[in-house]
DOSEKE-744340 format. One record per residue (C-alpha): residue number from 1; residue in three letters; x, z, y. Coordinates in steps of 0.001 Angstrom, whole numbers, always signed. Layout:
% DOSEKE-744340
NUM, ALA, X, Z, Y $
...
//
This chain:
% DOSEKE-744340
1, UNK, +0, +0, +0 $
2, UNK, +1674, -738, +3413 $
3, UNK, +164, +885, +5981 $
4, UNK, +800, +415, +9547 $
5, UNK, +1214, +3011, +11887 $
6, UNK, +1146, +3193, +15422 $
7, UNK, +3487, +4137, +17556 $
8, UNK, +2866, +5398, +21606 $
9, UNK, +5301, +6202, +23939 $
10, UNK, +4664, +8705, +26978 $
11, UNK, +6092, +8957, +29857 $
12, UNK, +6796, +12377, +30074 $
13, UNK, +6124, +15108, +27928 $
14, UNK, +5050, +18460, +29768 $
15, UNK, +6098, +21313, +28011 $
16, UNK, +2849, +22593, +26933 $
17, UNK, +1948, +18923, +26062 $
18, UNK, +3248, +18852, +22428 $
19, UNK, -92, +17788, +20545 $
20, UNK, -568, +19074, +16903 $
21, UNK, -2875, +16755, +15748 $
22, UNK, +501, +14121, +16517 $
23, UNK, +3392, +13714, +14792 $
24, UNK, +6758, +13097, +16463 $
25, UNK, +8979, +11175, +14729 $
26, UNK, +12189, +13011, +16120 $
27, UNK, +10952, +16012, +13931 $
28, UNK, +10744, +13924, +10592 $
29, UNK, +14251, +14357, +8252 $
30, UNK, +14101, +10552, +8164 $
31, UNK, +14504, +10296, +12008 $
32, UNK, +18556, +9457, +11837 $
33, UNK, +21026, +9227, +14785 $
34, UNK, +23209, +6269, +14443 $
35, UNK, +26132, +4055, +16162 $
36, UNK, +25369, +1131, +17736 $
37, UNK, +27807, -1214, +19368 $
38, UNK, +27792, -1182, +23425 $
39, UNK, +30036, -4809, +23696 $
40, UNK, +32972, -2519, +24607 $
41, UNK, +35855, -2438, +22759 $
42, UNK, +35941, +1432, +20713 $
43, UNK, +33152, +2274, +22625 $
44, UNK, +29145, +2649, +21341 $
45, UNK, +25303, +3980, +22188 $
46, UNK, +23478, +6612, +20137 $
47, UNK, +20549, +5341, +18477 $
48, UNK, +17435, +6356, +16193 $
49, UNK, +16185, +4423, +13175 $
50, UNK, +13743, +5974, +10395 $
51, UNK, +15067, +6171, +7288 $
52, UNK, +11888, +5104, +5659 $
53, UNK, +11458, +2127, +7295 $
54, UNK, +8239, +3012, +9003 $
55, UNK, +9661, +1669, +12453 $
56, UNK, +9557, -2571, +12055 $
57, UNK, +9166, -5058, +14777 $
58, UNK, +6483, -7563, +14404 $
59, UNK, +8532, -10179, +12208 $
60, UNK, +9729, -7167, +9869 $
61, UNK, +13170, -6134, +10862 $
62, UNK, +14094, -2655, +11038 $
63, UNK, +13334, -1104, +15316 $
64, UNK, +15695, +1124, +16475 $
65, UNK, +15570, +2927, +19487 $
66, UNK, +17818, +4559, +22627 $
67, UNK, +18933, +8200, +21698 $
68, UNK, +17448, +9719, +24572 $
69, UNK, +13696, +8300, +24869 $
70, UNK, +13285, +10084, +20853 $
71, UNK, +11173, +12302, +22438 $
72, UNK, +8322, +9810, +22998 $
73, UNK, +7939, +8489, +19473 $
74, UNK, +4670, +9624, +18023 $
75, UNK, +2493, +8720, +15194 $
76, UNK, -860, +9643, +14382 $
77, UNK, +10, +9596, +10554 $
78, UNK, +2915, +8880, +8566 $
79, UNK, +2946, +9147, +4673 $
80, UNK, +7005, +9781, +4804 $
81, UNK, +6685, +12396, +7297 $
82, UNK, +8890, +15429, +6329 $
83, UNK, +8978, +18042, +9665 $
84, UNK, +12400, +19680, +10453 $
85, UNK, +10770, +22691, +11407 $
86, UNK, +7879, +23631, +13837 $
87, UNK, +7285, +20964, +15892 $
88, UNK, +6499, +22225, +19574 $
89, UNK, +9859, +24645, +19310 $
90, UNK, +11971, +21650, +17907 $
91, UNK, +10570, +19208, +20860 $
92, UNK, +11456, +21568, +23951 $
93, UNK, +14747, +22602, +22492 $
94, UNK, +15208, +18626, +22059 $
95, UNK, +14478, +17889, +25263 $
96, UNK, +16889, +20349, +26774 $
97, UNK, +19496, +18643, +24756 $
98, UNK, +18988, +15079, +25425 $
99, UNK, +20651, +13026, +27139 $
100, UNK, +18632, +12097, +30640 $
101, UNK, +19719, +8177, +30381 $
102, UNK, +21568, +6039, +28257 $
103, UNK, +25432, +6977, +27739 $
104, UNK, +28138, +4889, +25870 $
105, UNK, +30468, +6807, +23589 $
106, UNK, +34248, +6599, +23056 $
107, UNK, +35044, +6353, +19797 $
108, UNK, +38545, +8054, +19847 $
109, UNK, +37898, +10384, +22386 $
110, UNK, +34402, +11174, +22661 $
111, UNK, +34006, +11044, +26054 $
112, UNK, +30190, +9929, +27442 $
113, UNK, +29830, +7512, +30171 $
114, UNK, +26571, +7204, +31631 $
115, UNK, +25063, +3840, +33050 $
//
């Protein structure tokens, strides 16, 4: 059975505004942080991609998305959805942590450069 999910993206999230009857993706153990190439030699962006393969663009290739917008990713339902741990603490603590915009990585040194 493949079923196809939705997926909306908010703007912001208010910190009260972490709905129970959704599910956010960045709290699933299939929600994985990956490299991706940023066209600069030894240098990359931080990514998202499930693990499941529940996020597909229209013609079927695996979506991935920017690091710091992983916040925004809900479902409504997911039948691979494994939660991390309770959901509105995980969120806020996540959002604290993010990134505010999209940063490049050095790959020897680790320093962040932000665009």
């Amino acid at each position: 059975m493949n079923q196809k999910e939705t997926f909306t993206e908010t703007e912001t999230l208010q910190e009260n505004d972490v709905a129970s009857e959704k599910i956010y993706c960045a709290n699933c153990v299939h929600c994985k942080l990956v490299p991706s190439p940023a066209g600069i030699q030894d240098q990359f962006y931080l990514r998202v991609r499930c693990a499941a393969g529940k996020w597909k663009k229209k013609l079927g290739e695996e979506k991935i998305h920017k690091y710091f917008t992983v916040t925004r990713r809900c479902i409504d339902s997911c039948d691979a959805y494994e939660p991390m741990g309770e959901t509105e603490e995980f969120i806020k603590q996540l959002k604290k942590d993010l990134p505010s915009k999209d940063e490049t990585y050095d790959r020897f040194t680790h320093e962040t450069y932000q665009f």
